[in-house]
C-alpha positions in Angstrom: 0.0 0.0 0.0 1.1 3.7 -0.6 1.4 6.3 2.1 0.3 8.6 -0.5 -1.6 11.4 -0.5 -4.8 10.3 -2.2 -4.7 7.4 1.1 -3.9 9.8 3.4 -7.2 12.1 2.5 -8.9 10.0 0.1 -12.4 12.3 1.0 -10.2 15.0 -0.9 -10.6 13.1 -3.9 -14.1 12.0 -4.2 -16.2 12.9 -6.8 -13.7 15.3 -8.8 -12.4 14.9 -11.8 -8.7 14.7 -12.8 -6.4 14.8 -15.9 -2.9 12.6 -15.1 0.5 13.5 -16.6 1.4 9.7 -17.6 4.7 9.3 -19.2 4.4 5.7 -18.8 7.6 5.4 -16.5 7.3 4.2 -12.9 5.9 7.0 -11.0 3.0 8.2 -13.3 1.9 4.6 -14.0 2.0 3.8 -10.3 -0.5 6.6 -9.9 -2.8 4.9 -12.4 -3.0 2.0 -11.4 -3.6 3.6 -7.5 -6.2 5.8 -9.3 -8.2 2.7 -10.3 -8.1 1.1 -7.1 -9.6 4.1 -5.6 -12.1 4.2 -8.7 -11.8 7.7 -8.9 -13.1 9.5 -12.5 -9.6 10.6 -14.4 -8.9 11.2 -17.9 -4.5 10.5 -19.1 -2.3 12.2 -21.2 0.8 11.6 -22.7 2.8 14.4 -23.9 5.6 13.4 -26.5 8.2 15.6 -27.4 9.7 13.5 -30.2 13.3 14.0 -28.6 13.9 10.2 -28.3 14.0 7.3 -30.9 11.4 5.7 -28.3 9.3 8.2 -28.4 6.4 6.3 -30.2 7.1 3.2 -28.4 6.4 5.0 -25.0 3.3 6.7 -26.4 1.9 3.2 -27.6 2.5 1.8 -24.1 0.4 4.9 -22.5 -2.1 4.1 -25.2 -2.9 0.4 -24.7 -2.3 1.1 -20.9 -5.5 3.2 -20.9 -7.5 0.9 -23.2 -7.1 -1.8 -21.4 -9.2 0.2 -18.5 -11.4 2.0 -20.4 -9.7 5.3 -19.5 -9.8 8.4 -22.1 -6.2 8.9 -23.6 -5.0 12.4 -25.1 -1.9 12.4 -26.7 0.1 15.8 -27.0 2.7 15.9 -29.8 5.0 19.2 -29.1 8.2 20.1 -31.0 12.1 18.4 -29.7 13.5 21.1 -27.5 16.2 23.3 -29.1 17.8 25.7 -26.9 20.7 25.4 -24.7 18.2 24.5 -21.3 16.6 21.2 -22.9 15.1 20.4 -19.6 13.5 24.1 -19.0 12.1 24.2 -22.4 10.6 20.8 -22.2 9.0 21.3 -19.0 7.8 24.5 -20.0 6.1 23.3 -23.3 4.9 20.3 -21.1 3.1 22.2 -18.6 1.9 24.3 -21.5 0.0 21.7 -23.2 -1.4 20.1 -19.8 -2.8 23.5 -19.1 -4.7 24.1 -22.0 -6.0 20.8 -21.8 -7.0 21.2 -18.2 -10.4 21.8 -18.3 -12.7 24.4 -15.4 -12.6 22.8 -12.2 -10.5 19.6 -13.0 -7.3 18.4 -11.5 -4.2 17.8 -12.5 -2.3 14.9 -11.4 1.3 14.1 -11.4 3.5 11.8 -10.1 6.0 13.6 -8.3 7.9 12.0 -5.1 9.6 12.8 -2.1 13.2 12.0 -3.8 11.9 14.4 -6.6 11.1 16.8 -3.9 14.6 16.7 -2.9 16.1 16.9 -6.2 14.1 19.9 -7.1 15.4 21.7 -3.4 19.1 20.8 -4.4 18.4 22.3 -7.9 16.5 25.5 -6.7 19.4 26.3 -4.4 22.2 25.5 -6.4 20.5 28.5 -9.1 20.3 31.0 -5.5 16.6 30.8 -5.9 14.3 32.6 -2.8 11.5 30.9 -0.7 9.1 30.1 -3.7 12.2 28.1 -5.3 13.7 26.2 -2.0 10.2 25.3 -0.5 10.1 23.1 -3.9 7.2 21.2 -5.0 3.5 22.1 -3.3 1.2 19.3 -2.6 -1.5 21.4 -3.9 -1.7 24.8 -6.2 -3.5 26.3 -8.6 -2.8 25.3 -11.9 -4.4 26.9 -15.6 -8.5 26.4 -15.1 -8.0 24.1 -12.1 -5.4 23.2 -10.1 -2.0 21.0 -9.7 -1.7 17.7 -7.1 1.0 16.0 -6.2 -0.7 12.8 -4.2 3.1 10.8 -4.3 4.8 13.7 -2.9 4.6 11.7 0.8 6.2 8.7 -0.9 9.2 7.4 -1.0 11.1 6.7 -5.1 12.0 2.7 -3.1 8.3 2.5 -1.8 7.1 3.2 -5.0 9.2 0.7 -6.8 7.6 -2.0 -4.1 4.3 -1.1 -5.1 4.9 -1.7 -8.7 6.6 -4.7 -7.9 4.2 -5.8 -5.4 1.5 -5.6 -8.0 3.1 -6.6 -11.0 3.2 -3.2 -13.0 5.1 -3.1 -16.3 6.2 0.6 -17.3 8.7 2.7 -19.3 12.6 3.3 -17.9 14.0 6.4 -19.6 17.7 5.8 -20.6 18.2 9.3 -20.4 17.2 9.4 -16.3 21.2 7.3 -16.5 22.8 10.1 -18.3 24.8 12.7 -16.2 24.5 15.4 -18.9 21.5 16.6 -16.6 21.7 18.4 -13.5 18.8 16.4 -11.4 20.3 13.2 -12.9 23.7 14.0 -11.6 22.1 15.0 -8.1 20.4 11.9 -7.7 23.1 9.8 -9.0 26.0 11.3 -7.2 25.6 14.5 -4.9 22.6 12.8 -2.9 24.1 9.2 -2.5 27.5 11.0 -1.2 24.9 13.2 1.2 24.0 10.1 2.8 26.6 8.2 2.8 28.3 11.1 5.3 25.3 12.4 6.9 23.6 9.4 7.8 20.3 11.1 8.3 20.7 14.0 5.7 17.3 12.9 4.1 15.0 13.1 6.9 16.7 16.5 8.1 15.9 17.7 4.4 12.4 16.9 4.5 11.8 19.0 7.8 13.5 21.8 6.3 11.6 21.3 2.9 8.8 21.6 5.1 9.2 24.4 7.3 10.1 26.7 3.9 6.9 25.4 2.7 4.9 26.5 5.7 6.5 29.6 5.5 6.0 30.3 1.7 1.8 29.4 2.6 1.9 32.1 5.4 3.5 34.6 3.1 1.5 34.0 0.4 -1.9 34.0 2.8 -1.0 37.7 4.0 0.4 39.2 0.4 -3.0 37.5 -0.7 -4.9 39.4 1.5 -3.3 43.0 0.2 -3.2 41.9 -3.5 -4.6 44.5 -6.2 -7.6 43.4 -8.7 -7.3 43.3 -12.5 -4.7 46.0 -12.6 -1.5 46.9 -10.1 -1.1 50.0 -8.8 2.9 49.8 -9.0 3.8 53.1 -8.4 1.0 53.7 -5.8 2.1 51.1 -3.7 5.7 51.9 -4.1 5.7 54.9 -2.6 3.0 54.3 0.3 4.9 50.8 1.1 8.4 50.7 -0.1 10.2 48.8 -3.1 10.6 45.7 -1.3 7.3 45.1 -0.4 5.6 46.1 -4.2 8.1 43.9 -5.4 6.9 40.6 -3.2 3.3 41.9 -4.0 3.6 41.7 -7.4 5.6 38.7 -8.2 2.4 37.1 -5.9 -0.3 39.3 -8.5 1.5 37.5 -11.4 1.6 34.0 -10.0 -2.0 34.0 -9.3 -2.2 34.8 -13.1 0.1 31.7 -14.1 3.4 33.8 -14.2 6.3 32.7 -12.5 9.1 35.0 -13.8 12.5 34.6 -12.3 14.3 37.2 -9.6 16.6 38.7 -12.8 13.5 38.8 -15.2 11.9 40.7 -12.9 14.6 42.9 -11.8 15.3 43.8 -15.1 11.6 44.6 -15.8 11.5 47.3 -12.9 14.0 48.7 -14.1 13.1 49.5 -16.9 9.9 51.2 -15.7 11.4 54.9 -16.0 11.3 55.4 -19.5 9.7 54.4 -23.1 6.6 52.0 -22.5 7.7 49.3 -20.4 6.5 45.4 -21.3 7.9 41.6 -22.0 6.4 38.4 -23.1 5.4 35.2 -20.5 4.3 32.0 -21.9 1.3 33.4 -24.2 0.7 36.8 -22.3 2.3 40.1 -22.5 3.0 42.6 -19.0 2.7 46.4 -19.4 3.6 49.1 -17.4 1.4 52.5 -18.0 1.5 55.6 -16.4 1.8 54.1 -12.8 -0.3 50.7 -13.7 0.8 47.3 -14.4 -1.3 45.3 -17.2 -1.5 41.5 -17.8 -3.0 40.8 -21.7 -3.0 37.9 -23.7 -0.6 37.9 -26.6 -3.3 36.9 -29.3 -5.0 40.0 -30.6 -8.5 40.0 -31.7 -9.7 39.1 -35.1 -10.7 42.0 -37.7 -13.9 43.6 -37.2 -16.8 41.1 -38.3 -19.8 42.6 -40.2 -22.5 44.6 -37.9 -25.0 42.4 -37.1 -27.1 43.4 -34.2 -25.7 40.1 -32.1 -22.3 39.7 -33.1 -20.2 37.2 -32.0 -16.5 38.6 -32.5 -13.2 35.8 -31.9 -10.9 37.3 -29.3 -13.7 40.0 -27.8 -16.8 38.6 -27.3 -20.0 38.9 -28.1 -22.1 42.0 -28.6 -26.0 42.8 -28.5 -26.7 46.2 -30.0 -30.2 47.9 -29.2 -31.8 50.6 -29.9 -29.3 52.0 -32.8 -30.2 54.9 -34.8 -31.6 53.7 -38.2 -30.7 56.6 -40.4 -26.8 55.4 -39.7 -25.0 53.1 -41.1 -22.8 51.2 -39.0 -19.5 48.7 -38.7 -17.6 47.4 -36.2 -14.3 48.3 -36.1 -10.6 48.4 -34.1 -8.2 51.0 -32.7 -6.5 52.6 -34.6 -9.1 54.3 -36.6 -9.8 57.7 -37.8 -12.8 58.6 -35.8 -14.2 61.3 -33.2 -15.4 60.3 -29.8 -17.8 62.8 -27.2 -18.1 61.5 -24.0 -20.8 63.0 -22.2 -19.5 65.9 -20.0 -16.9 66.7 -22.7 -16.8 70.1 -24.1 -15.5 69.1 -27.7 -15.1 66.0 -29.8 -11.5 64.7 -30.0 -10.0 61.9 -31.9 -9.8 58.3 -30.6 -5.8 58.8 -29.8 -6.7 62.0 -28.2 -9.3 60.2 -26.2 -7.7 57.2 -25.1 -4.7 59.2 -24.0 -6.8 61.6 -21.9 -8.6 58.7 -20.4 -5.0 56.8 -19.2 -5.8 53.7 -21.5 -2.6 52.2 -22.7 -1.7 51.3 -26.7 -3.0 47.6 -26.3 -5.8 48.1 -24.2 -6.9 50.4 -27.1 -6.5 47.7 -29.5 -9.0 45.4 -27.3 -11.9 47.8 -27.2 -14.6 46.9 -29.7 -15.6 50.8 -31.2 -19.3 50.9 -33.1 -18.9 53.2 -35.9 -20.9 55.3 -38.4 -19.3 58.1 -40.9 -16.0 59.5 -38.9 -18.3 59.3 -35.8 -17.4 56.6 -33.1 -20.6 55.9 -31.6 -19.8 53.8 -28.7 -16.4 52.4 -27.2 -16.0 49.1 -25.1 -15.9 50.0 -21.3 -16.3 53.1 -22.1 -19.7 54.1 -23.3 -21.9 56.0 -25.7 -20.7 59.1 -27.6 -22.7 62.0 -25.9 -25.2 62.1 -29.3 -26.6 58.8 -28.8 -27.3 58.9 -25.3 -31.0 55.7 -26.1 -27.8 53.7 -27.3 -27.8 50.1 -26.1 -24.7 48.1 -26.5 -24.2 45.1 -24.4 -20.6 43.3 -24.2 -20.1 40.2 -23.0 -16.3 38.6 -22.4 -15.3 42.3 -21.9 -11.6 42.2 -20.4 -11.9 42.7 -16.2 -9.8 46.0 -16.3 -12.1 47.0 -18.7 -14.2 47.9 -16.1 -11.6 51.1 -15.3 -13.0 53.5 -18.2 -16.6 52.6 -17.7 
């Protein structure tokens, strides 16, 4: 029997739904074939990225593995690493692909030990990371639409060899987990085994400490929680009411609850640069801004063209829009920032054009390119999250899937 997770808490489990990472080696498979026995509801997938000659052999193995027990199976084909960090880029892509799988509300699963949890310390201090990096793996955390479990963390790598002994398991060994080209392989290989062959009880002495950074990363993260921003981040704001320190904690916490992780130089360098020009770099599919004292989070894709007006428009990237209540002597289109238009807010003196508008109202140059505009002649009639032009006040535009920060300029 596993001391696992799932049997330490198995009411934790019931009646959820879960997606499992199964590479077919010994961990992941181990974890199917416990998921069965607890007859819980779980979808697999296998993500191949075609960087081995056995590449197809494994994803065959996963395949028939889940047939013989009825089990969904999703395959995920991604490109062979190519930079310099094989590892990094592999993990990246991987966690990429399980994330857009993952659908609302379900779990991830993966197989992930209590050696592994060493490992990963060993590998987080060796690169100076802070408390995020040396607390290591969580048990639990929110992951794309759902959220991440580990239920092997409590687990031992020889306990879980037993179990797939004990029971007769077949799975996959990697020839590459024998190669000391990587840095996790040479830990476990070498740097641990010399560990405890000196400091008898090294291991158990490392899962306490493990443990107590963990603890301390959950209280940290429960108080920053509890002062975090909403859509947008007031940088400067809190800057100068708290000090640098605590904006910087603050936001690297705003960004991880939106699936960023960025590293202590990435983000050094990105403060930096907030004094001059406009400020921005690209994370895994989503682009951070800096304007006039705000931080932004946007997606990478933009919207597509403007579709033809149709009183209920659906529109890919934006939304969709119900228009009532439009003057019928107009004749009007949908259309994208920038355009040559005028704008009239009600309360405004004079009409300006869009640019003029936008930059009066603080929005920044991609928020502007998110904002559906209704248009008729050189006269912008209505602009997302912002509202009518002053002319059209019996207007009716309604705008569902706007942005949340959106709601700013409304």
């Amino acid at each position: 029997m596993l001391n696992s997770d799932l049997q330490q808490n198995p009411q934790l489990y019931r009646g959820k739904n879960f997606l499992l990472a199964l590479s077919g080696g010994r961990d992941s498979v181990a974890l199917f074939h416990h998921l069965l026995g607890h007859r819980l509801n779980f979808r697999a997938c296998h993500v191949n990225h075609q960087w081995s000659d056995q590449a197809e052999r494994w994803t065959d193995f996963c395949r028939r593995l889940c047939a013989g027990h009825a089990i969904e199976f999703i395959e995920e084909i991604l490109p062979p690493p190519s930079g310099k960090n094989s590892e990094a880029e592999a993990r990246a892509g991987r966690y990429g692909a399980l994330a857009r799988l993952l659908r609302p509300g379900e779990i991830l699963l993966t197989g992930h030990q209590r050696d592994d949890q060493r490992e990963t310390f060993f590998l987080q201090l060796l690169r100076g990371a802070g408390l995020d990096g040396l607390a290591a793996m969580p048990l639990r955390k929110p992951f794309g639409a759902g959220e991440h479990w580990r239920p092997l963390l409590p687990c031992s790598r020889a306990a879980i060899s037993a179990y797939c002994l004990e029971h007769g398991l077949a799975y996959i060994d990697d020839p590459s987990n024998d190669s000391e080209r990587y840095a996790r392989n040479r830990l476990r290989l070498t740097v641990l085994p010399a560990l405890a062959q000196h400091y008898g009880h090294f291991d158990r002495a490392l899962d306490r400490t493990v443990a107590h950074l963990g603890e301390a990363l959950q209280l940290q993260q429960y108080f920053l929680d509890r002062l975090l921003p909403g859509a947008v981040f007031p940088w400067d704001e809190i800057r100068d009411r708290e000090n640098g320190l605590v904006a910087k904690a603050l936001l690297r916490r705003w960004l991880q609850r939106r699936q960023l992780i960025l590293g202590e130089q990435r983000l050094a360098a990105f403060l930096a640069s907030l004094g001059g020009g406009l400020p921005q770099l690209c994370q895994t599919g989503k682009i951070i801004l800096y304007y006039q004292g705000l931080i932004h989070v946007y997606d990478q894709a933009e919207p597509a063209p403007p579709p033809p007006f149709r009183p209920l428009t659906h529109w890919p990237g934006l939304g969709t829009l119900r228009v009532e209540r439009a003057p019928a002597d107009r004749e009007l289109r949908w259309g994208l920032y920038p355009l040559r238009a005028n704008f009239q807010r009600p309360g405004q003196r004079y009409a300006s054009n869009l640019k003029n508008f936008f930059q009066n109202q603080g929005i920044n140059p991609i928020d502007r390119r998110r904002r559906p505009l209704l248009v008729a002649g050189n006269e912008c009639l209505w602009i997302g999250g912002c509202g009518n032009h002053k002319n059209y006040p019996e207007l009716q535009v309604f705008w569902q899937g706007a942005p949340e920060n959106s709601e700013l300029f409304s």
